[in-house]
C-alpha positions in Angstrom: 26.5 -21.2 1.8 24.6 -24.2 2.0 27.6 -26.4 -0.2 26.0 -29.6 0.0 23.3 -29.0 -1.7 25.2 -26.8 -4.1 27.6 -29.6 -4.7 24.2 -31.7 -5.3 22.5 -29.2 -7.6 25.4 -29.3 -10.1 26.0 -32.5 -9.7 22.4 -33.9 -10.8 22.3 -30.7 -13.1 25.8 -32.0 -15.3 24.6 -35.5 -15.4 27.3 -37.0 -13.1 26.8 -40.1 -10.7 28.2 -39.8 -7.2 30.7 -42.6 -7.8 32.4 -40.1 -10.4 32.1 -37.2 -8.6 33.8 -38.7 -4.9 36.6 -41.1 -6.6 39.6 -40.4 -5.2 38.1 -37.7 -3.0 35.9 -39.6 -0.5 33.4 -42.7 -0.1 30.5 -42.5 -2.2 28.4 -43.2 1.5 30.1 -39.9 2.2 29.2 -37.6 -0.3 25.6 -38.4 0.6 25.4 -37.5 3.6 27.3 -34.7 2.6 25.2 -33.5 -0.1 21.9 -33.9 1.9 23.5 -31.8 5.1 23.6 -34.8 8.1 27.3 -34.6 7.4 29.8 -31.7 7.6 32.9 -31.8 5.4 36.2 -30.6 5.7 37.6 -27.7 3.3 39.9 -29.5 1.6 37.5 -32.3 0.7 34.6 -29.8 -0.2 37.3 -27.5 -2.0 38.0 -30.8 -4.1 34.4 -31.8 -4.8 33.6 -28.1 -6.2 36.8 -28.4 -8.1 35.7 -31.1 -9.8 32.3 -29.9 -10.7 34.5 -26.4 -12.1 32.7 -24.7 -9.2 35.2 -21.8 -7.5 35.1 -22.0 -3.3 36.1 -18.3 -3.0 33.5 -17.0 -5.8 30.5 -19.0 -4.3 31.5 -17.3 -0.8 31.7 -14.0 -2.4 28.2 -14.5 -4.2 26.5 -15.2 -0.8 27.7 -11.8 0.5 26.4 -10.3 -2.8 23.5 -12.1 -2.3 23.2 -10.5 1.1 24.1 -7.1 -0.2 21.4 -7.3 -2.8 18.9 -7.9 -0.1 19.8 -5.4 2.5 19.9 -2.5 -0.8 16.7 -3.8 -2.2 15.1 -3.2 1.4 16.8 0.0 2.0 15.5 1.4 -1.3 12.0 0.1 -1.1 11.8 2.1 2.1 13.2 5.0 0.3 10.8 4.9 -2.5 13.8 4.8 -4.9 11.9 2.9 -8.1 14.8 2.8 -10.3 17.6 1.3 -7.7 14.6 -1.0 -6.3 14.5 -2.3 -10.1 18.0 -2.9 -10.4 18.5 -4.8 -7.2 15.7 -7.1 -7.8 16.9 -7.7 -11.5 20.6 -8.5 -9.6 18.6 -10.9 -7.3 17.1 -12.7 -10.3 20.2 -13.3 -12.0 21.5 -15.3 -9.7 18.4 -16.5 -8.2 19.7 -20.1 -8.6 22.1 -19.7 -6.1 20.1 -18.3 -3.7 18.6 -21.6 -2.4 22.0 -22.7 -1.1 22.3 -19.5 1.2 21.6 -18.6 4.5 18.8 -16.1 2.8 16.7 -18.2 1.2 13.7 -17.3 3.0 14.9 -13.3 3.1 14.4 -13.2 0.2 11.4 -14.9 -0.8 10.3 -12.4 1.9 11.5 -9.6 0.1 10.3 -10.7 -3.6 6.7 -10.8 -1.6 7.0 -6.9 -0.5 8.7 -6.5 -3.9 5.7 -7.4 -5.9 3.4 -5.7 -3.5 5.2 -2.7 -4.3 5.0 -3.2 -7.9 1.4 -3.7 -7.6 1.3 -7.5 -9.1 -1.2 -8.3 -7.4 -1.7 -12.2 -8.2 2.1 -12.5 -8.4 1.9 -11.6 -4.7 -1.4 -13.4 -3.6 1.0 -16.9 -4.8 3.5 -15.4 -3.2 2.1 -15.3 0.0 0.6 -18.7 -0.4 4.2 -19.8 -0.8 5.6 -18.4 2.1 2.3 -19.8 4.4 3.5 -23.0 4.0 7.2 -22.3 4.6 6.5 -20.8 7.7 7.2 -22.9 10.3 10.6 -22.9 9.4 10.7 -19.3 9.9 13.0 -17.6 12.3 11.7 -15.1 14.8 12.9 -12.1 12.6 11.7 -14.1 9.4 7.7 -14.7 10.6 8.0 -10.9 11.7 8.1 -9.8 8.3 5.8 -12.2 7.3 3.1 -10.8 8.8 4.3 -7.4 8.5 3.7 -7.6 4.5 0.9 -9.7 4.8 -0.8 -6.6 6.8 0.5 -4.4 3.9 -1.0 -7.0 1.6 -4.3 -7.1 3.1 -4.6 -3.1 3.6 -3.7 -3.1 -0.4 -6.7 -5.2 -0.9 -9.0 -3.1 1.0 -9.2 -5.8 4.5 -8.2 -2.6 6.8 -9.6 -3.9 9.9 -7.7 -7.1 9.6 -4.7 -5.2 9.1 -5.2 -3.2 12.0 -5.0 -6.0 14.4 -2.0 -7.9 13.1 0.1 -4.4 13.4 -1.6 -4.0 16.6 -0.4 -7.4 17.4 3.1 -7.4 15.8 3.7 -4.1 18.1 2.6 -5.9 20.8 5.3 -9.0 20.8 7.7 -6.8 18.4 8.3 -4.0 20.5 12.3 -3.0 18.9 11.2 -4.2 15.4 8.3 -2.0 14.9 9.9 1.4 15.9 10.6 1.8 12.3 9.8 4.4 10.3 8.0 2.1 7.3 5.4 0.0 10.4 4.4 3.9 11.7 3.8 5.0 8.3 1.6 1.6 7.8 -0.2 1.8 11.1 -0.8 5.6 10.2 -1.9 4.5 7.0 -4.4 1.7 8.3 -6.0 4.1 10.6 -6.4 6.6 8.5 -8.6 3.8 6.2 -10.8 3.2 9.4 -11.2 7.0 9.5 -9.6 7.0 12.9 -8.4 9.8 12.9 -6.1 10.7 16.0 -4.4 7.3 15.9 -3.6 8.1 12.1 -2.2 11.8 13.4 -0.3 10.0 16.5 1.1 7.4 14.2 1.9 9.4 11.3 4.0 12.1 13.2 6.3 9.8 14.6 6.7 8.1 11.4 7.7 11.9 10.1 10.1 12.8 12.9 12.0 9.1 11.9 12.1 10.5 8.1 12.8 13.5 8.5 16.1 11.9 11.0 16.7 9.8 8.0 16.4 12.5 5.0 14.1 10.0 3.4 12.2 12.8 1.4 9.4 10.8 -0.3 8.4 8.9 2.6 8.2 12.5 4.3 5.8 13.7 1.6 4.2 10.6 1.6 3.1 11.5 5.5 2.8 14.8 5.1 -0.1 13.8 2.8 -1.5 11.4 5.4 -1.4 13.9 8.3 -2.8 17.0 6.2 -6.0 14.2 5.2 -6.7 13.3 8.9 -5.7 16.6 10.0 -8.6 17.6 7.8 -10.8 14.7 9.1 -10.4 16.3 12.3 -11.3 19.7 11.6 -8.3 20.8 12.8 -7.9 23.2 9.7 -4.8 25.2 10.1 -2.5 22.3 10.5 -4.4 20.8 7.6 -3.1 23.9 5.7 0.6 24.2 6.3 0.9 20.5 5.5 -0.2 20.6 1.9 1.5 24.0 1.9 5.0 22.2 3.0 3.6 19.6 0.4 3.0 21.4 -3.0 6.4 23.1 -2.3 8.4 19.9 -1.7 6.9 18.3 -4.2 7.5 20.6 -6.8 11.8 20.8 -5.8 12.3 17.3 -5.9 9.8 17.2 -9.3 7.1 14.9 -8.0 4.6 15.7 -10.8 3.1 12.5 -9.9 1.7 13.4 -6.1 1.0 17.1 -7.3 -2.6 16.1 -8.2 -3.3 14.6 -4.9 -2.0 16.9 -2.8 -4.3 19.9 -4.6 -7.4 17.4 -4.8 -7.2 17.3 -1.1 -6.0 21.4 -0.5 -9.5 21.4 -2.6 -10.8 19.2 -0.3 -10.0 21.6 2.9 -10.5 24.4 1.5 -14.7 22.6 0.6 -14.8 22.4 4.5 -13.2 25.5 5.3 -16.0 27.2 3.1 -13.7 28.4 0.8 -15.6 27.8 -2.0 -13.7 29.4 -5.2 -9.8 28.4 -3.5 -11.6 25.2 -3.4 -12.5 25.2 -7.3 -9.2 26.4 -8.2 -7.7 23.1 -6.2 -9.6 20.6 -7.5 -9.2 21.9 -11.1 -5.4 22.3 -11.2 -5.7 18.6 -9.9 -8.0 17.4 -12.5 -5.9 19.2 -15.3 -2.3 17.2 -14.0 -4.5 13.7 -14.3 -4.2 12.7 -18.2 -5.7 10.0 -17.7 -9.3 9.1 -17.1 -9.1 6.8 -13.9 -10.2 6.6 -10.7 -8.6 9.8 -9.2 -9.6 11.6 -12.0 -13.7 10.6 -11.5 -13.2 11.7 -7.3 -12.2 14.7 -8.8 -14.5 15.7 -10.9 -17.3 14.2 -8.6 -15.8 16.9 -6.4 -16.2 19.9 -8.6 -19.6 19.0 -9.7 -21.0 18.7 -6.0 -18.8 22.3 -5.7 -20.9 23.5 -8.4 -24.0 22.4 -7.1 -23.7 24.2 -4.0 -22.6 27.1 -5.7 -26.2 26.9 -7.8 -23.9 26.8 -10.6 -26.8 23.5 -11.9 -25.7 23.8 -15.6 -21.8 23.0 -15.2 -23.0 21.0 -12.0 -25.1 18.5 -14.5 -22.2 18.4 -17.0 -19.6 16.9 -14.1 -22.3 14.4 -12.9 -23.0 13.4 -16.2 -19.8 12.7 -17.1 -18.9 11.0 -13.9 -22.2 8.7 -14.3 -20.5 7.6 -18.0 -16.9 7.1 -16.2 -18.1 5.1 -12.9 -20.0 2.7 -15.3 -17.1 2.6 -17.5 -14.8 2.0 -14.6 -16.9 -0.2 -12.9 -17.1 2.1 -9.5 -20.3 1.6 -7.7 -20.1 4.7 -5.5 -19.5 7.4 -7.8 -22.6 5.7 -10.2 -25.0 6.0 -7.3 -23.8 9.4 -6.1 -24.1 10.8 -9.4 -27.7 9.4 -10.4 -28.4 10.9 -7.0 -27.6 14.7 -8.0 -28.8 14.3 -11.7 -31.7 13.3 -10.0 -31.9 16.0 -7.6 -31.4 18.7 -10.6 -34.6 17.1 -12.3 -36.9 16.2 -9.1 -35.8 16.5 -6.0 -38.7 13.9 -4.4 -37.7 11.4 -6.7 -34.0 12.0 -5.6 -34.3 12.0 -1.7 -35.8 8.4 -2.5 -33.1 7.6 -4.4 -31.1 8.8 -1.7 -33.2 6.8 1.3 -33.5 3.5 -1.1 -29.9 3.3 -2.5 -27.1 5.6 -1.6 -27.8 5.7 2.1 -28.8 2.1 2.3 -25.1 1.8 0.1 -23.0 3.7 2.6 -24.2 1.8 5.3 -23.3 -1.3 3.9 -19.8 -0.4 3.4 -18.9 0.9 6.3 -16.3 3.2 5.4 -17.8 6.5 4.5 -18.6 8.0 7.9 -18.5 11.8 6.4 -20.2 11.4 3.4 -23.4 9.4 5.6 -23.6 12.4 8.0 -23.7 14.5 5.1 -26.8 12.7 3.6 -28.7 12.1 6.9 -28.5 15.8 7.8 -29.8 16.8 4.1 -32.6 14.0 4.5 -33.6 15.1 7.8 -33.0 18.6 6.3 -35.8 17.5 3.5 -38.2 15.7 5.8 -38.2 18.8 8.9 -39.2 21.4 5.3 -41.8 18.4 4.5 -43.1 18.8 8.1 -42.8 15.0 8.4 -41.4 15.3 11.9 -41.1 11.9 12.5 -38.4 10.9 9.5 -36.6 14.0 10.3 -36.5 12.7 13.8 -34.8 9.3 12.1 -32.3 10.6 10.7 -31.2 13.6 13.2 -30.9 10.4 15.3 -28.4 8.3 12.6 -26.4 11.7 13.1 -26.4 11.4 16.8 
């Protein structure tokens, strides 16, 4: 415990001068440099000051090792998904967060509060967060600017800046060889390659992150991979593995009553099963995922875009138009760009398919490109415009696109 600047905080705080607080203890020259650290003082003298200011010696040193068992529990259970215990530690933390400034783990645990609010999703709570930290990091040690940068990666992947992400993991495993063995970082650079869509990194990442949480029971964290591997497993059309992961996932899921991940896991055993050609075990996926969503977000409009281009190929056009009409409403309501275009694309395509494949050449495809980040969904348009263009005989556009494929 930092006590000089503990004995200075309640000293300032209750209004007393330094003359008061040092007579008969010490010189007044001597309690400043005292309370501003160039000066170390003896037990007995500090012992006095704090007795003075009604401050116990014993009770602040048991406070800075609950201090530093708040912080070691608050990062053990945000690496074991526990919400509730992650809420109570932090709410511990808070309560004597005026204390905290005067400890050895001051900067722990504004380190800590920034991966605790990017957990939470608070999203400008952590942006200032971070700011605040940038400026205190030259006074970082080694260990300290670690996490730094660790959360900041988790920060920017939140935000959607992958690539940037990529490279300071890439980085961080480079210098922090020991430090980034951990479960968590393989599970994050899993996680980050998986959002660049490459693949076997996210598969080599993510099964050494499993074999570490499976070592450490950590049974959400083991679902939470099993979900990344079965997506890139899938990715990769390497289907059977694809399989028994969501298997191993839906099972799991349902013993340790994770209602919440249940309509993931069977969007994407919907998902596989689309590939696998498996149309109808496809249908009954995505609807059992779209029935477990009560509410009308994001997930819910991938899903139903999913069963209304299931539909489609099925020439089942009537329910087909229905789902595409009713993700057109939601992606306007919700503000999502992609699911707008890609349903004006099909409504089109029910109506007049010319005036769709332009829609599709002027808009989605020119869309996709943009982004960057939709490599199966652009190979799945060029080969149905070149499709469209080789039927038209215009050999040449055909051409064009069986090239983008290539």
């Amino acid at each position: 415990m930092e006590f000089g600047a503990l004995i200075k905080f309640y000293r300032t705080q209750r209004g007393i001068t330094q003359a008061e607080l040092s007579k008969g203890i010490c010189s007044v020259p001597h309690l400043s440099k005292i309370e501003n650290n160039s000066k170390e003082a003896n037990e007995a003298t500090l012992s006095l000051l704090l007795k003075r200011l009604n401050i116990d010696l014993g009770e602040m040193e048991e406070q800075e090792e609950e201090i530093k068992s708040l912080l070691k529990n608050l990062d053990h259970t945000i690496n074991f998904f526990l919400r509730n215990e992650i809420e109570e530690n932090y709410q511990k933390l808070v309560e004597i967060e005026q204390l905290i400034p005067f400890s050895k783990y001051i900067y722990i645990y504004e380190l800590y509060k920034f991966r605790y609010l990017i957990f939470k999703g608070q999203v400008d709570e952590a942006d200032s967060q971070r700011a605040l930290l940038y400026k205190q990091k030259k006074n970082f040690s080694q260990h300290e600017d670690y996490l730094f940068r660790y959360y900041n990666a988790i920060f920017l992947m939140w935000k959607g800046q992958f690539q940037t992400a990529d490279e300071i993991l890439d980085t961080l495993h480079t210098e922090n060889n020991k430090e980034t063995t951990s479960g968590e970082f393989l599970y994050h650079r899993s996680l980050v390659k998986s959002s660049l869509e490459h693949s076997g990194h996210a598969i080599h990442f993510g099964k050494m992150a499993l074999q570490l949480f499976m070592n450490q029971h950590n049974f959400i964290r083991i679902l939470h991979t099993l979900m990344l591997l079965g997506i890139n497993y899938t990715h990769s059309n390497i289907y059977e593995e694809a399989q028994e992961c969501f298997q191993h996932l839906i099972r799991n899921a349902e013993l340790l009553r994770k209602e919440k991940l249940l309509p993931q896991i069977y969007h994407n055993m919907g998902h596989l099963q689309f590939k696998m050609k498996n149309a109808k075990e496809a249908l009954y996926y995505y609807e059992k995922s779209l029935a477990l969503q009560p509410n009308k977000n994001q997930h819910y409009l991938v899903t139903l875009y999913a069963i209304g281009e299931l539909h489609h190929s099925l020439k089942s056009f009537e329910k087909a138009k229905l789902c595409f009409q009713e993700v057109n409403l939601l992606s306007k309501e919700l503000s999502v760009k992609k699911y707008r275009l890609l349903a004006d694309f099909y409504l089109f395509l029910l109506a007049s398919p010319v005036k769709a494949f332009k829609y599709l050449e002027a808009k989605v495809i020119p869309y996709f490109e943009e982004e960057n980040e939709h490599s199966e969904d652009l190979t799945h348009f060029y080969k149905m415009l070149a499709d469209y263009y080789n039927q038209k005989g215009m050999v040449n556009d055909a051409v064009k696109y069986l090239n983008k494929l290539i």
